[in-house]
Structures are given as C-alpha cells and as structure tokens.
C-alpha positions as CSV (number, residue, x, y, z in Angstrom):
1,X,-5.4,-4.8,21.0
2,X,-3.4,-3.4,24.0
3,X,-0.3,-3.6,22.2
4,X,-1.8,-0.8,19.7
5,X,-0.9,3.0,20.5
6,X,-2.8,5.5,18.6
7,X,0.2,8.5,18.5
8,X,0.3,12.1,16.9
9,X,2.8,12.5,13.7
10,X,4.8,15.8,12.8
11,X,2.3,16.7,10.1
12,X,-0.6,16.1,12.4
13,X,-1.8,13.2,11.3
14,X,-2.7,10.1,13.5
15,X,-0.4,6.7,13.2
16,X,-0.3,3.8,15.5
17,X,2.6,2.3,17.6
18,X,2.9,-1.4,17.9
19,X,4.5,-1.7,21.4
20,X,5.3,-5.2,20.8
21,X,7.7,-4.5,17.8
22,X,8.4,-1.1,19.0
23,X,7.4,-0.1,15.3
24,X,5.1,3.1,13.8
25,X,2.9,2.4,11.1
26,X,3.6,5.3,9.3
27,X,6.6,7.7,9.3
28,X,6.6,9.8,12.6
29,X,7.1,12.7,10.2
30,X,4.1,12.7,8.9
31,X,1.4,9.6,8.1
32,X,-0.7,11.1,5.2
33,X,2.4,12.8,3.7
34,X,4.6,9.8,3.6
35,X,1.9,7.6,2.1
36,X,0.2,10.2,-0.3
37,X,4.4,10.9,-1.4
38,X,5.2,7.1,-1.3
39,X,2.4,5.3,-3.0
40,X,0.3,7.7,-4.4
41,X,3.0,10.0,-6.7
42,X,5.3,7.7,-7.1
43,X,3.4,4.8,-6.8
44,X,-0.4,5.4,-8.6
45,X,0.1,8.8,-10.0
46,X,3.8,7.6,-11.8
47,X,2.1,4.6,-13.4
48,X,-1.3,6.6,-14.5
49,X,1.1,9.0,-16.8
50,X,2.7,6.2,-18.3
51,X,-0.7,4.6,-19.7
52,X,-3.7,5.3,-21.7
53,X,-6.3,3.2,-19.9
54,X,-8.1,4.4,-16.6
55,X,-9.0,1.3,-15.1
56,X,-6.0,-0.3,-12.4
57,X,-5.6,-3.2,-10.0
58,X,-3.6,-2.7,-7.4
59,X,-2.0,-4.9,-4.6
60,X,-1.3,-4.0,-0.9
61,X,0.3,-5.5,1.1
62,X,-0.7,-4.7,4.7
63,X,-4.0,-3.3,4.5
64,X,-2.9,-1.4,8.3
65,X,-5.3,1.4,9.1
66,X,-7.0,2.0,5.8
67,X,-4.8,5.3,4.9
68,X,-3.6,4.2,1.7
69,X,-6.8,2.9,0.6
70,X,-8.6,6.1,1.1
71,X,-6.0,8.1,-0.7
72,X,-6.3,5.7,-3.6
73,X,-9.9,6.0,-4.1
74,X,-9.7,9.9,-3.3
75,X,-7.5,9.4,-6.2
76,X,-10.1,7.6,-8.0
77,X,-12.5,10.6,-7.6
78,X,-10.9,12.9,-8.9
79,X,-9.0,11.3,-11.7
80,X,-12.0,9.2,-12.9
81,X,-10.3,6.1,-12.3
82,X,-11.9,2.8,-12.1
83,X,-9.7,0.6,-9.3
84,X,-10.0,-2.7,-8.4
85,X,-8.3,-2.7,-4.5
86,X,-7.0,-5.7,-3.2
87,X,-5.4,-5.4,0.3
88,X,-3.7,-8.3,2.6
89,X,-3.4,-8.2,6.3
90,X,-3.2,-10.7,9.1
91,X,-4.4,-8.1,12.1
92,X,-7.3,-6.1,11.7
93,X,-7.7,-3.0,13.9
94,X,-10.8,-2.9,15.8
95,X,-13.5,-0.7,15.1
96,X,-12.2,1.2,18.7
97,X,-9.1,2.2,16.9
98,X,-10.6,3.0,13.2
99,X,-13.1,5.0,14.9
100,X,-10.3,7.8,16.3
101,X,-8.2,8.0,13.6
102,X,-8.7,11.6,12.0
103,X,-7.5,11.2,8.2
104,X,-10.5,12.2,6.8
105,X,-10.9,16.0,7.0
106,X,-14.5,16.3,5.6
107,X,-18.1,14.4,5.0
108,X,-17.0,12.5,1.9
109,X,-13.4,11.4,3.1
110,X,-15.3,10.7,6.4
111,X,-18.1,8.2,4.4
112,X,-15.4,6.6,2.3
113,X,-13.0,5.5,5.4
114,X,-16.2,4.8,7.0
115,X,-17.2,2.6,4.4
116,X,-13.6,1.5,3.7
117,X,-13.8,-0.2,7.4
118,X,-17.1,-1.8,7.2
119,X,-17.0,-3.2,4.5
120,X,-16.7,-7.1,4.6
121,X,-13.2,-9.3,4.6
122,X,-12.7,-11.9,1.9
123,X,-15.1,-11.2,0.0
124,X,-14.9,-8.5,-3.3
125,X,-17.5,-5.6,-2.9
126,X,-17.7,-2.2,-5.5
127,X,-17.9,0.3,-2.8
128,X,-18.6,2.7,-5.5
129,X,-19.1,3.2,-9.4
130,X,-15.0,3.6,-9.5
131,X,-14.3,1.6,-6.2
132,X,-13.6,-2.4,-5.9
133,X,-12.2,-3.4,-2.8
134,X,-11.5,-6.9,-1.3
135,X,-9.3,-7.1,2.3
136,X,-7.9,-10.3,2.7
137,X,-7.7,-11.4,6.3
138,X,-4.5,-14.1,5.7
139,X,-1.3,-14.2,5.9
140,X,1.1,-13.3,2.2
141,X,3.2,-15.8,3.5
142,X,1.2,-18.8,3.5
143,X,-1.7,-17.3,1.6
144,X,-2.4,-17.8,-2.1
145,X,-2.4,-14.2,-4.0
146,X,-5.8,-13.8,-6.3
147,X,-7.4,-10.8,-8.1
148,X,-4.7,-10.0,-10.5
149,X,-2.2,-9.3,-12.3
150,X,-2.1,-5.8,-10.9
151,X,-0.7,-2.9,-12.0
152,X,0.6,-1.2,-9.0
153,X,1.7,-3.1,-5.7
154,X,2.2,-1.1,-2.6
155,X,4.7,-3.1,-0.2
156,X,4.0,-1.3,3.0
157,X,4.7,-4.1,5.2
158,X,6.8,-3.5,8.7
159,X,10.5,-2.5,8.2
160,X,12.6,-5.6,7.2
161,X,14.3,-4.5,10.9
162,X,10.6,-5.8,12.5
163,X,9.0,-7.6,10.1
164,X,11.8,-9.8,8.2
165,X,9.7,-12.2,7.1
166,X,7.9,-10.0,4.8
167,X,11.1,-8.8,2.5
168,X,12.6,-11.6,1.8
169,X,13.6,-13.3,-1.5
170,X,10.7,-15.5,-2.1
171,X,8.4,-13.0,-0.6
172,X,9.2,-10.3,-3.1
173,X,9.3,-13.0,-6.1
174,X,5.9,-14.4,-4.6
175,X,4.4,-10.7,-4.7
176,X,5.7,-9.1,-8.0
177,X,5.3,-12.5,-9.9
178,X,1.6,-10.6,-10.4
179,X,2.7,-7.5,-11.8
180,X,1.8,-6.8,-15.5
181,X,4.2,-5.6,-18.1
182,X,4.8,-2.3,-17.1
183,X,3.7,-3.0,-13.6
184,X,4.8,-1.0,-10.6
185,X,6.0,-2.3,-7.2
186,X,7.2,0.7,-4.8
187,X,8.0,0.9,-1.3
188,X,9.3,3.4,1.4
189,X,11.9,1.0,2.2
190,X,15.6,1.3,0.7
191,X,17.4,-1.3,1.8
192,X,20.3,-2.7,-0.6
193,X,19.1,-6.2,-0.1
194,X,15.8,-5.5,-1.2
195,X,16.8,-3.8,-4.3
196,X,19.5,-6.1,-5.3
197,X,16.5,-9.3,-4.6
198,X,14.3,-7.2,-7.1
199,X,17.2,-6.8,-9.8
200,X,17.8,-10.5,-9.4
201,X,14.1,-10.9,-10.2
202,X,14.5,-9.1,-13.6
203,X,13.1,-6.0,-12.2
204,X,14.2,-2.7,-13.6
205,X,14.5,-0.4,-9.6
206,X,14.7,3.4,-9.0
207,X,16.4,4.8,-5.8
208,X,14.5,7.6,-5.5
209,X,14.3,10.3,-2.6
210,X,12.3,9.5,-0.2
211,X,9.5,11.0,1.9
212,X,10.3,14.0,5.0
213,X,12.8,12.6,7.6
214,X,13.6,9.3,4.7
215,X,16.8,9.4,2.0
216,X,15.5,7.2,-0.2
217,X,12.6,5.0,-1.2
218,X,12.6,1.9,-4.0
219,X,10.6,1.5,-6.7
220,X,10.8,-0.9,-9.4
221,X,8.8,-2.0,-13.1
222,X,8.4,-5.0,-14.7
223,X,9.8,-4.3,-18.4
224,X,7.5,-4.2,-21.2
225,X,8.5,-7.6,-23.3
226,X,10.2,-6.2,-26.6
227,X,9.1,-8.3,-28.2
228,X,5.3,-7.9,-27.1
C-alpha cells in the first residue's frame, strides 16, 4: 500500500494519510480524541442514556484502521455492554500498517486491537463474552447491508470533498434505512447537503459542536413511531 502514510496527530496519536486523495483518516488534531468525542459520546454513549437495554448493533461504515472498533468494545468493558459490530470497508490495511499503529496504551487494549485485526473478514466471530464483530470486505455501494437493524451507525467514510460517492442521497437512505426506532446515525461531517438529505429522509438531525480544530458535527435519530 504505498499510497498509505502512517503520520503523527496533535494529540499524539497515529493516523494515516492516503497520498492518492490527499486525505487523513482521522482529524490531524487528534485521532483517538476526535473519534472517542465523535462516535463514542455522541454517538454510543448518547444512545446508551436514552435506553434501558445493554445489548447494541452497530454499523460502520469504513472499518479504516480499527480505532473506532477498539473504543467501542473498551466501551463494552467497562459499561457491560453486549455489542454486535458490523464494519464495511473496501481496503484493508496490511498487517505492516496495523502493526505500528500505537492506540492501544496497555496489555488488554494491545490484545483487543490485536485480536480486532486478526480476526477473519465476512464472516461473524464473538471476539469476546460482550464482543461480536463481522468486517465486511465490500463495497456499501454495491454491497447488500446485513446484520441489523442497528442501533447506532457510525458514517466515518472520506470527506464528501474525497469520497463523494459515499454521502450521497441514496447512500445515506441505503445506510439509515437499518436504523431502529430511536436509532442513531452520527458523523464528523457537517455539511448542509448532508443534513438537509437526512431531514428529507424523515430524520430528526442535531448540529452539534464538533471535535478540536472542527465547528460542527451531525447527528441524527430515527423518531420513535407515536404510535408504537
């Protein structure tokens, strides 16, 4: 993968830099803190205080370096979760690149990214009592979605600027047709298309503020029927 830069970001943690898109994985402020801020407290964490029950599906989309993943089932740990993980992605880093990524700070974080890695593609495996994980080596374009409905979607595709393909109309109906009442989509993108595209979609969507060197993020819910 020569077009793959492993680079340093502000908060010390490692991202990578596609060369070909001239595009960062993760904010250059900060890769842990923009995804732990993103999709974990205002993505997992803002859906788990709305409801009773501890078991969640989620859907990614772009599983990328496995950052979100880990978070989520760090997450897991400690809030006695049970999460069922489903994660797209068309390019998967090579074990070259996973290996010198430095996100996990002890044993246990190390085992679960480890494991997070290794495990196989298309194919559902419980990592863990509290773990399910299945990467799906496809493309969300073409690719038919399975495993849910989920609870919580975490769009962390390329920005629309790079990756237009992924934001558009049918794309965001495609992905948040699987969300279930009371379902979360969230994103660190804010662009006014993509919120207006979710409103058309009979989604209710939050401008909120977004992570360190961002202004604002999107997230959105599928209402509750009233009549559920």
């Amino acid at each position: 993968m020569d077009d793959i830069k492993i680079i340093t970001t502000e908060d010390g943690s490692h991202s990578l830099l596609n060369t070909s898109l001239q595009e960062t994985y993760h904010s250059i402020h900060g890769a842990v803190q923009e995804s732990q801020y993103v999709f974990i407290r205002h993505g997992l964490d803002y859906w788990l205080k709305s409801q009773s029950q501890k078991k969640v599906r989620i859907l990614e989309v772009g599983f990328g370096t496995g950052l979100n993943a880990l978070l989520t089932w760090l997450y897991a740990i400690e809030h006695q979760l049970e999460i069922v993980y489903y994660s797209w992605e068309t390019r998967p880093l090579s074990p070259e690149i996973t290996r010198q990524l430095n996100y996990a700070n002890d044993s246990r974080a190390t085992g679960l990214f480890n494991t997070l890695h290794q495990s196989a593609w298309n194919k559902e495996e419980r990592l863990s009592e509290n773990f399910v994980l299945c990467k799906v080596q496809d493309s969300i374009l073409t690719g038919t979605l399975h495993g849910g409905p989920f609870d919580i979607i975490y769009h962390d595709a390329f920005a629309p600027s790079k990756q237009p393909e992924m934001w558009t109309l049918g794309i965001l109906k495609k992905v948040t047709d699987t969300l279930s009442p009371g379902g979360v989509w969230v994103t660190y993108c804010a662009r006014g298309q993509v919120k207006r595209d979710l409103i058309s979609l009979g989604l209710r969507v939050e401008k909120l503020p977004g992570p360190p060197g961002k202004r604002e993020m999107l997230r959105s819910i599928r209402e509750r029927s009233l009549t559920a």
